[in-house]
py3Dmol code that shows the C-alpha trace and the ligand (Angstrom):
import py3Dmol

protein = """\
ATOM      1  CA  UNK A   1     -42.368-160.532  -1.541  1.00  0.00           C
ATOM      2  CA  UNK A   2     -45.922-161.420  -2.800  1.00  0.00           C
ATOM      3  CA  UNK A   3     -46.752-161.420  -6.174  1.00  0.00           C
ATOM      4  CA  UNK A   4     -49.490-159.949  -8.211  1.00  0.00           C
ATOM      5  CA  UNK A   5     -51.770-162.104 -10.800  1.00  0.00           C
ATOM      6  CA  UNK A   6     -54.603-161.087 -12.425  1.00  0.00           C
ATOM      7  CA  UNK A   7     -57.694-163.183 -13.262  1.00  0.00           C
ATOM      8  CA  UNK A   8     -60.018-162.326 -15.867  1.00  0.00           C
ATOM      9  CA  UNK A   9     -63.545-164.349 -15.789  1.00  0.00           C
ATOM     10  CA  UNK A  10     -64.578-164.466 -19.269  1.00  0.00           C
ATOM     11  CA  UNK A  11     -66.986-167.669 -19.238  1.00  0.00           C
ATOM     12  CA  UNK A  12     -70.233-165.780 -19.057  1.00  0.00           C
ATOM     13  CA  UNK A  13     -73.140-165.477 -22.194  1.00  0.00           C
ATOM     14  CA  UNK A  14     -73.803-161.644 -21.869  1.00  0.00           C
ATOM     15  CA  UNK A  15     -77.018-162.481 -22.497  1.00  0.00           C
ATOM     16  CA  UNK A  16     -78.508-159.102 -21.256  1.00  0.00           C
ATOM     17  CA  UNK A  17     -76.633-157.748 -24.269  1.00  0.00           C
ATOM     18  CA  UNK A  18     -78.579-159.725 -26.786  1.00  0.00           C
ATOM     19  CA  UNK A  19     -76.014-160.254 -28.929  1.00  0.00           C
ATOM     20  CA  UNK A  20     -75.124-162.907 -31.763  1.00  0.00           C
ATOM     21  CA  UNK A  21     -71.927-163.505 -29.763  1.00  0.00           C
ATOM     22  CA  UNK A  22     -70.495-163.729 -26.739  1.00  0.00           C
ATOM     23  CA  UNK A  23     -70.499-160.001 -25.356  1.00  0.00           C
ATOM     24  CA  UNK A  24     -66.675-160.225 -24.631  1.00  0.00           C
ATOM     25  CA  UNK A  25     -65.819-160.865 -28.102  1.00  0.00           C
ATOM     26  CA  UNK A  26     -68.208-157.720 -29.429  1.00  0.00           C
ATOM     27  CA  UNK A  27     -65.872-155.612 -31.081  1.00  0.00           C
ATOM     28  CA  UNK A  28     -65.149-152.006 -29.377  1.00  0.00           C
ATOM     29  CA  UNK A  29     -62.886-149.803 -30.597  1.00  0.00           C
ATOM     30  CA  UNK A  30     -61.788-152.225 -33.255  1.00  0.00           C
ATOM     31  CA  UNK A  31     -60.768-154.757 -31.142  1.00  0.00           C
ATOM     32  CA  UNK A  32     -62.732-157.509 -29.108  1.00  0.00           C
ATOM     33  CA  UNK A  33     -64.245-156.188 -25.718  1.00  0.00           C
ATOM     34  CA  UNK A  34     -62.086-158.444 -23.773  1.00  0.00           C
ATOM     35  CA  UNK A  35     -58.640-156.691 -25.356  1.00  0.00           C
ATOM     36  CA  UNK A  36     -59.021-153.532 -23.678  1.00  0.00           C
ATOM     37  CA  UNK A  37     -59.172-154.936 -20.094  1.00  0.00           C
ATOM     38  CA  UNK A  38     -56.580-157.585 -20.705  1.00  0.00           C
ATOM     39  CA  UNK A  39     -54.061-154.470 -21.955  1.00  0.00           C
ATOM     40  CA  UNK A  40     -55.089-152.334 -19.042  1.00  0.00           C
ATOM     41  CA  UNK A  41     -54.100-155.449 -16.781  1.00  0.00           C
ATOM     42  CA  UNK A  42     -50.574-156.504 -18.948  1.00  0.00           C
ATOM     43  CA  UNK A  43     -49.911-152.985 -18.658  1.00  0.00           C
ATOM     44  CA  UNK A  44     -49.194-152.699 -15.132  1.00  0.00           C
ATOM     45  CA  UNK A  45     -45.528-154.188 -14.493  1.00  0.00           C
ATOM     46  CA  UNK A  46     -46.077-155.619 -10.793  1.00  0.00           C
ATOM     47  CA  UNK A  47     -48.964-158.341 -12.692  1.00  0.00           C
ATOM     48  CA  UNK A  48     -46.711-161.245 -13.279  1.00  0.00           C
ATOM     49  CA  UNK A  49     -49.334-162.580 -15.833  1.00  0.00           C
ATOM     50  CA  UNK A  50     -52.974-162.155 -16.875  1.00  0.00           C
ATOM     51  CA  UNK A  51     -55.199-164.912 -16.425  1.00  0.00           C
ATOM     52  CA  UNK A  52     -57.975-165.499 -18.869  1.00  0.00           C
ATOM     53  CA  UNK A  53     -60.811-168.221 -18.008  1.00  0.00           C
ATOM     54  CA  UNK A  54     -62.876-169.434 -20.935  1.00  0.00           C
ATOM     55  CA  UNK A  55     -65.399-171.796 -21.005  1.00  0.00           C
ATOM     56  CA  UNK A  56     -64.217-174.845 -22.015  1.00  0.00           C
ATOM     57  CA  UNK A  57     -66.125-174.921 -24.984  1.00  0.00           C
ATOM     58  CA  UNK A  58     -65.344-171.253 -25.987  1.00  0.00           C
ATOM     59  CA  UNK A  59     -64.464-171.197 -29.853  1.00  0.00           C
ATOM     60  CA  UNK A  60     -64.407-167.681 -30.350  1.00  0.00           C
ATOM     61  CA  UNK A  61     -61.380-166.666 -28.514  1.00  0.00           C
ATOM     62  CA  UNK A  62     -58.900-168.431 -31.181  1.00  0.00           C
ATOM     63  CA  UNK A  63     -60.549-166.582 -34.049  1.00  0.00           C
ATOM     64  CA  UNK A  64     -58.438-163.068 -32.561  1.00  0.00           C
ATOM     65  CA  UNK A  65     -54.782-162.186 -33.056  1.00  0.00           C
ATOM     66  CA  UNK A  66     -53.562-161.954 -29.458  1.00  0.00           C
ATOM     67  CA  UNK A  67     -49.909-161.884 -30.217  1.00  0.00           C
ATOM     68  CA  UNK A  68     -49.270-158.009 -29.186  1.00  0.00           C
ATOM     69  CA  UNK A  69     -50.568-159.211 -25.695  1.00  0.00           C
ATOM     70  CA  UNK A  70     -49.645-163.130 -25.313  1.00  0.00           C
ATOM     71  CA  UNK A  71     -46.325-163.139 -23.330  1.00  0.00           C
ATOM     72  CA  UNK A  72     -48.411-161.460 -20.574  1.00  0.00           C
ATOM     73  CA  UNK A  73     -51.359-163.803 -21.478  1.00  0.00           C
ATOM     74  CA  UNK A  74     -52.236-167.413 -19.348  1.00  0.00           C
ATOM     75  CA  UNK A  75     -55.433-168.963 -21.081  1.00  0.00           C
ATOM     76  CA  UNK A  76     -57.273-171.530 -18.808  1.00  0.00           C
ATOM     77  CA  UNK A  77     -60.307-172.894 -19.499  1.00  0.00           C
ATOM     78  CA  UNK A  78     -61.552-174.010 -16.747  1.00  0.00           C
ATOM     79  CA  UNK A  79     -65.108-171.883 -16.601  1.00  0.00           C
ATOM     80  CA  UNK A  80     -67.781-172.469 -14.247  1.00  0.00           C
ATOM     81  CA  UNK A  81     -71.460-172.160 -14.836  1.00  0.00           C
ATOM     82  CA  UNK A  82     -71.553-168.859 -12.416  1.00  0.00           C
ATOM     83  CA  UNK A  83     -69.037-166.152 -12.488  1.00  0.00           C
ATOM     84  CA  UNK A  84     -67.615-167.431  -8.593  1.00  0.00           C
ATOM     85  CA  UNK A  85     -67.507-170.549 -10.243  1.00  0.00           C
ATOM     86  CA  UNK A  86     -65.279-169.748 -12.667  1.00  0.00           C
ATOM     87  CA  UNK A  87     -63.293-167.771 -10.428  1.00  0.00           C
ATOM     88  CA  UNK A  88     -63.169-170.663  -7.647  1.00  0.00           C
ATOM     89  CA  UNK A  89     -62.055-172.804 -10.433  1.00  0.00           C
ATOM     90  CA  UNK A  90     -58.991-170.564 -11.886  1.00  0.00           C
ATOM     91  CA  UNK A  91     -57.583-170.112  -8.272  1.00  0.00           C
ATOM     92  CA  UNK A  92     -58.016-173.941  -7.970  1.00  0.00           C
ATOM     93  CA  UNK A  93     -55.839-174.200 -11.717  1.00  0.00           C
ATOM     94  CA  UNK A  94     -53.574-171.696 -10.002  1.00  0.00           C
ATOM     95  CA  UNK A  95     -52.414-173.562  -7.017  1.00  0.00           C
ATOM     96  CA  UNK A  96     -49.743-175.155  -7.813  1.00  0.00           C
ATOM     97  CA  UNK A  97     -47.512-172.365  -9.550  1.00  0.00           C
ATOM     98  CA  UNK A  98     -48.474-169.455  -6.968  1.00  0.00           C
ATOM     99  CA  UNK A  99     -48.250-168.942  -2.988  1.00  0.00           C
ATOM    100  CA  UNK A 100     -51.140-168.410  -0.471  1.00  0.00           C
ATOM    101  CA  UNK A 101     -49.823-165.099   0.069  1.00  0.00           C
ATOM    102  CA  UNK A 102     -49.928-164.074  -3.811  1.00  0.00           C
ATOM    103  CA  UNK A 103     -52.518-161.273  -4.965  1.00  0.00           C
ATOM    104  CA  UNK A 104     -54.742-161.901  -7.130  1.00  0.00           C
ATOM    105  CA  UNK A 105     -56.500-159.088  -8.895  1.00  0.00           C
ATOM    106  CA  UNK A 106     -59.900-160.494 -10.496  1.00  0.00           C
ATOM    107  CA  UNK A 107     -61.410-157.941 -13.089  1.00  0.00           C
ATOM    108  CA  UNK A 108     -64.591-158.356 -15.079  1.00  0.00           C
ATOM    109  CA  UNK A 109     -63.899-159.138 -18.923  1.00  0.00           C
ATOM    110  CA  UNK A 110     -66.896-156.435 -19.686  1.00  0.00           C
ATOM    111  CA  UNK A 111     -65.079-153.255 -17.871  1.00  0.00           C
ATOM    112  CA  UNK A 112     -63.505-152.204 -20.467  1.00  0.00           C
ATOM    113  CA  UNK A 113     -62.162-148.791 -19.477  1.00  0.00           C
ATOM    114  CA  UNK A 114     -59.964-149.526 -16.840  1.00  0.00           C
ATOM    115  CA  UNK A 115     -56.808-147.785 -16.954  1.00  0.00           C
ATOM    116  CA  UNK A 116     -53.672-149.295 -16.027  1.00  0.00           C
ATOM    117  CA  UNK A 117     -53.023-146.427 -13.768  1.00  0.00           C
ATOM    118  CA  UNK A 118     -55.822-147.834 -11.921  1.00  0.00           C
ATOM    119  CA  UNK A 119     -54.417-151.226 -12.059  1.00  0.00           C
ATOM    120  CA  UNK A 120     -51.588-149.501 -10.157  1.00  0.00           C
ATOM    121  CA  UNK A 121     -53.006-147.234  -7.814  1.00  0.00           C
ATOM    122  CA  UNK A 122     -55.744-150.390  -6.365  1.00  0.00           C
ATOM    123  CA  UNK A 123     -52.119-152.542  -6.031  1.00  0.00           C
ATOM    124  CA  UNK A 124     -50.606-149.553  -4.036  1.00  0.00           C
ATOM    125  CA  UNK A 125     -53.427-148.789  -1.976  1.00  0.00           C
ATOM    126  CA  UNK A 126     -53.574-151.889  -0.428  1.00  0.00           C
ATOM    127  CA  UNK A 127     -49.962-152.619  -0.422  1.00  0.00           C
ATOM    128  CA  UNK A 128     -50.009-153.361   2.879  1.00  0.00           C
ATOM    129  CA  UNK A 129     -53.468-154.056   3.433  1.00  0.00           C
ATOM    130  CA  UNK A 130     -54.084-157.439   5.975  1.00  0.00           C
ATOM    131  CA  UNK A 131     -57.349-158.428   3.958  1.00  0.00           C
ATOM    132  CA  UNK A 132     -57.439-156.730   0.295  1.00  0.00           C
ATOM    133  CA  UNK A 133     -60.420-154.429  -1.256  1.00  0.00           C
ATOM    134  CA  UNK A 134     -61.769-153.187  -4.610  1.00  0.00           C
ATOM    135  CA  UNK A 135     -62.209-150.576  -7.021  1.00  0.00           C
ATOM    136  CA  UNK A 136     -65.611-148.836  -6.232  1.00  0.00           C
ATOM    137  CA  UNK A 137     -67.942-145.536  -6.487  1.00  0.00           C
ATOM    138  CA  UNK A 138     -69.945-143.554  -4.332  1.00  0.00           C
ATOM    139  CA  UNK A 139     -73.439-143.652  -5.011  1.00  0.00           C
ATOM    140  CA  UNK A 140     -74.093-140.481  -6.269  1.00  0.00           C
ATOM    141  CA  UNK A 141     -77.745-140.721  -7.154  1.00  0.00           C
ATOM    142  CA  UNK A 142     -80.961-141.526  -4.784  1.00  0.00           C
ATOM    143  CA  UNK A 143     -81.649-144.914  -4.419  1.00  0.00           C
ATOM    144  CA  UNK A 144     -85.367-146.581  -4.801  1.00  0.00           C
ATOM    145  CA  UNK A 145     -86.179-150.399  -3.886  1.00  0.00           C
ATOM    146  CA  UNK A 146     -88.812-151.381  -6.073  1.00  0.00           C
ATOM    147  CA  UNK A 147     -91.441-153.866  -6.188  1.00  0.00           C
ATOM    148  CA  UNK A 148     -92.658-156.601  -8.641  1.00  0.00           C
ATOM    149  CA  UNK A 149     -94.823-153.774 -10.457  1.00  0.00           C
ATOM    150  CA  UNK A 150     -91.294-151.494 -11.021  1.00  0.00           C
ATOM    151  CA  UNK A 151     -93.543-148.960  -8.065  1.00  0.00           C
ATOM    152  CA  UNK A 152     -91.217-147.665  -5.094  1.00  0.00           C
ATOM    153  CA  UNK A 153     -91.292-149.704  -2.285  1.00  0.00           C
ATOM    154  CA  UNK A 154     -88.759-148.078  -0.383  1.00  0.00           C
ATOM    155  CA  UNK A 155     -86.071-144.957  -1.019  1.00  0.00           C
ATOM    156  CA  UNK A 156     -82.533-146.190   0.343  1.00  0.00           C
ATOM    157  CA  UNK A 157     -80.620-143.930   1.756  1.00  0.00           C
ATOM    158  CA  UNK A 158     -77.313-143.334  -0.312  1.00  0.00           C
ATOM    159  CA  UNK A 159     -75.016-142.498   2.762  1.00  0.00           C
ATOM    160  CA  UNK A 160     -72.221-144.852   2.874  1.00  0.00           C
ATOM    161  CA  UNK A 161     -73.340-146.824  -0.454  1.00  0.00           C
ATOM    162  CA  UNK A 162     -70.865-147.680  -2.819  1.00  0.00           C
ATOM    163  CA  UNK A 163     -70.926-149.412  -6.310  1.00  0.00           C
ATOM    164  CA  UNK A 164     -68.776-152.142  -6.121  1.00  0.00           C
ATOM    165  CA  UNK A 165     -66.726-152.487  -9.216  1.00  0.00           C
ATOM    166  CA  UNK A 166     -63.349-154.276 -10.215  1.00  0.00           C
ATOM    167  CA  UNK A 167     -60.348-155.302  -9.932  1.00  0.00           C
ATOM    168  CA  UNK A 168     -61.220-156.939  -6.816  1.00  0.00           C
ATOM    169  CA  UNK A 169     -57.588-157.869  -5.236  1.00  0.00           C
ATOM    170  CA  UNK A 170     -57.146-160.615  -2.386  1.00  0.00           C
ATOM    171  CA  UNK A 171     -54.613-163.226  -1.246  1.00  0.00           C
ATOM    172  CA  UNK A 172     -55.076-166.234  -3.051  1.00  0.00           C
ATOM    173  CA  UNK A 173     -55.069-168.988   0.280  1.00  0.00           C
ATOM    174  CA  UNK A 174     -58.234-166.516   1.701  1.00  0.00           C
ATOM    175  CA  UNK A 175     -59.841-166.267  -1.451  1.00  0.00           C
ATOM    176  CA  UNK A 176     -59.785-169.915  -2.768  1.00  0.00           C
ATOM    177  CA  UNK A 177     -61.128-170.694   1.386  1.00  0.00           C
ATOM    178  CA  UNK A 178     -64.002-168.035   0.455  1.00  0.00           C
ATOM    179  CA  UNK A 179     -65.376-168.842  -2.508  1.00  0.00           C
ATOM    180  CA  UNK A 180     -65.042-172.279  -1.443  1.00  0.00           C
ATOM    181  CA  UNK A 181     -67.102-171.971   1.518  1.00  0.00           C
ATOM    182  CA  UNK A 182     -69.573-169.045  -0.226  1.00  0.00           C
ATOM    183  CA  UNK A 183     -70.175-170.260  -3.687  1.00  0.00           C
ATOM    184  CA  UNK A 184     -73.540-168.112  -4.186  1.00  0.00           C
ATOM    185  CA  UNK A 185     -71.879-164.734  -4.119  1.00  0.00           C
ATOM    186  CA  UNK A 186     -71.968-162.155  -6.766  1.00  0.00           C
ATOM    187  CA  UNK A 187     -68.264-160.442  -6.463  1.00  0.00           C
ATOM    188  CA  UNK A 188     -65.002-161.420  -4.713  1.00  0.00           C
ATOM    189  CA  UNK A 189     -65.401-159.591  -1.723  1.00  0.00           C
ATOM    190  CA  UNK A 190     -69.181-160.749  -1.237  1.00  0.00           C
ATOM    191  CA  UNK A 191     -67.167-164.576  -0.480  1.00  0.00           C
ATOM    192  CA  UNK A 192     -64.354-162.494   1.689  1.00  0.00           C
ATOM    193  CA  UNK A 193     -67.091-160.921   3.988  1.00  0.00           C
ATOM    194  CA  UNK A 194     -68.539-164.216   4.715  1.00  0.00           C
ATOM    195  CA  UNK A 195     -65.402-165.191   6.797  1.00  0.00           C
ATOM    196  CA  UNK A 196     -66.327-161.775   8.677  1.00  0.00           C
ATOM    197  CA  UNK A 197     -63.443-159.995   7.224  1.00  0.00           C
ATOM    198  CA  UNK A 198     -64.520-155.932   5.699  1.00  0.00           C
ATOM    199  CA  UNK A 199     -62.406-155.487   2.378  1.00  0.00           C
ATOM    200  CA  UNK A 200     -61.106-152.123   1.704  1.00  0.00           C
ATOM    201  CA  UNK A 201     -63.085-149.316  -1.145  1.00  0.00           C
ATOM    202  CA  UNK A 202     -60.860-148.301  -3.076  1.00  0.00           C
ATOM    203  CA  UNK A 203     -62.232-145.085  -4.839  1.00  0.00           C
ATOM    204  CA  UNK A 204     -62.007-145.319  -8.895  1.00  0.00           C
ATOM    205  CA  UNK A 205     -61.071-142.224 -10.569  1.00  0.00           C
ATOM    206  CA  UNK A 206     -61.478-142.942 -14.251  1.00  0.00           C
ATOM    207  CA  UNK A 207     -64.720-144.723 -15.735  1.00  0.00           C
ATOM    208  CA  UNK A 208     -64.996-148.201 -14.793  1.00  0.00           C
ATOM    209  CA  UNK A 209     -68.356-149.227 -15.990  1.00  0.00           C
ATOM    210  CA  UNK A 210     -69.551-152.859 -16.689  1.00  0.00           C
ATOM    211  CA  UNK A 211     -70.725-153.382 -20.456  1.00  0.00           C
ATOM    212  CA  UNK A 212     -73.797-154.477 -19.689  1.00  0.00           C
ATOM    213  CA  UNK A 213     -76.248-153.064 -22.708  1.00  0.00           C
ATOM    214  CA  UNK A 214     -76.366-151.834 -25.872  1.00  0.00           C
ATOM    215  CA  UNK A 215     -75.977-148.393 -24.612  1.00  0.00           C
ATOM    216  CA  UNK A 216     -72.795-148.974 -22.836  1.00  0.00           C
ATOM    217  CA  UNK A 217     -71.193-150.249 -25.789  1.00  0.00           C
ATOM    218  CA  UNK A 218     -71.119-146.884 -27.056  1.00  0.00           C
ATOM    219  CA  UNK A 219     -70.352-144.951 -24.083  1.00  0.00           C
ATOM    220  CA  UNK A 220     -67.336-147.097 -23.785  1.00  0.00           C
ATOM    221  CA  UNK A 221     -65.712-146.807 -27.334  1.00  0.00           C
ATOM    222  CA  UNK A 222     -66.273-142.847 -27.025  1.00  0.00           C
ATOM    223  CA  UNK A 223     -63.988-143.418 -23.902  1.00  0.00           C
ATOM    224  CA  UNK A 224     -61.702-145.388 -25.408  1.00  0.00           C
ATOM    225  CA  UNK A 225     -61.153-143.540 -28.717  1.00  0.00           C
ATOM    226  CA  UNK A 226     -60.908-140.141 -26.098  1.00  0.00           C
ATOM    227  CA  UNK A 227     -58.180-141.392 -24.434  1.00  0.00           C
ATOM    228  CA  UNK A 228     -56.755-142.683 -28.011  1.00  0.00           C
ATOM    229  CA  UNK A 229     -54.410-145.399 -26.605  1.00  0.00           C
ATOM    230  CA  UNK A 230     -55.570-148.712 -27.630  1.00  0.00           C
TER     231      UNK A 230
END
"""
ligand_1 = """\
21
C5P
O -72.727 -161.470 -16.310
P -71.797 -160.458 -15.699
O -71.591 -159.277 -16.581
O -72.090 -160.117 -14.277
O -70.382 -161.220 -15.665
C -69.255 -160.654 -15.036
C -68.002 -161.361 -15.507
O -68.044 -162.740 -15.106
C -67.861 -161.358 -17.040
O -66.499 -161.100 -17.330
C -68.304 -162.755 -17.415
O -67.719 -163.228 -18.616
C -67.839 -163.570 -16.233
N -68.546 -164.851 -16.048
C -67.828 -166.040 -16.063
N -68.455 -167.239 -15.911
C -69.805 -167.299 -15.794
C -70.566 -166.088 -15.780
C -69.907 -164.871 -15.896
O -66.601 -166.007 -16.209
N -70.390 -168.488 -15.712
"""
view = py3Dmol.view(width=600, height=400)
view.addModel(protein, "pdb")
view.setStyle({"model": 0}, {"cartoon": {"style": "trace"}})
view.addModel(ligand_1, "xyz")
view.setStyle({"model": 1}, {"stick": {}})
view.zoomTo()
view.show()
């Protein structure tokens, strides 16, 4: 039976949120951004543990109490200076104590509303999926390409678009080979397609926004407080 790990890249600045700190230690709902996707992720009783990469010079994250969460927590820090770095980099920490065949679910420190209902329905989805997928969205509004002068170069048609979000859930032997061989890419599955393999969308039917900017900050902590369970 294969396993299920999560990995949570949390090396990044956030610099688009123009914080004084790191945006994953912002606090949201009265806890630091990064709680809510960690508990979402410990939640879910097939993870076997929650992997958290910090940059190795990160000094904020011993400044929280994590205790409520840290016998499903693994801290590594082993980040990278780009978010496949880091990623390439936990899977490489990884090696020793997991299988080739092991998932591993990676999910964005910033998406703070996923549910661990989610968590569960992305792991049974693609259960017995031969190459793995992701959470994602339909494009539901009209797309515009736009040039250097933010004028419309080009409308896009939205047929067949989707948002890709995360957890973004592959074997760990194909994924450490993919980001290996595609360091450049932007998401999991951008390294998986490279070997010419087409991940699976996995629709996501809760919220499962990035905190990005100031805006979203409070979007999410009306979402969280909603729901009232963290
Ligand atoms: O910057 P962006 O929001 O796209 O980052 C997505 C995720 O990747 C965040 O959780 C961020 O902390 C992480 N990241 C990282 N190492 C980097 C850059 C980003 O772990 N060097």
């Amino acid at each position: 039976m294969s396993r299920h790990f999560a990995i949570v890249p949390a090396a990044g600045s956030g610099s688009r949120m123009g914080a004084g700190r790191p945006k994953q230690y912002l606090e949201l709902a009265g806890r630091p951004l990064i709680w809510h996707a960690l508990a979402a992720l410990a939640g879910a009783r097939r993870i076997a543990c929650v992997c958290v990469v910090l940059s190795p010079e990160d000094d904020w994250w011993p400044r929280f109490d994590w205790a409520p969460l840290a016998a499903r927590l693994r801290v590594l820090r082993v980040g990278g200076a780009t978010r496949a770095q880091t990623v390439g980099n936990a899977l490489e920490a990884l090696a020793a104590d997991v299988a080739p065949e092991d998932w591993m679910l990676v999910h964005d420190a910033a998406r703070a509303c996923l549910t661990t209902a989610q968590v569960d329905a992305l792991i049974d989805a693609l259960a017995d999926d031969a190459v793995g997928g992701l959470l994602a969205q339909p494009v539901a509004d009209t797309l515009k390409r736009g040039d250097a002068a933010s004028r419309v170069a080009q409308t896009v048609p939205r047929e067949a678009m989707w948002q890709a979000q995360t957890p973004q859930m592959f074997r760990h032997g194909v994924l450490r080979r993919a980001l290996a061989e595609a360091p450049h890419v932007t998401d999991e599955a951008g390294a998986i397609e490279s070997l010419g393999l087409a991940p699976r969308l996995v629709a996501a039917e809760a919220p499962n926004f990035k905190v990005t900017f100031p805006q979203d900050l409070a979007l999410a902590e009306l979402i969280l407080r909603a729901r009232g369970e963290r």
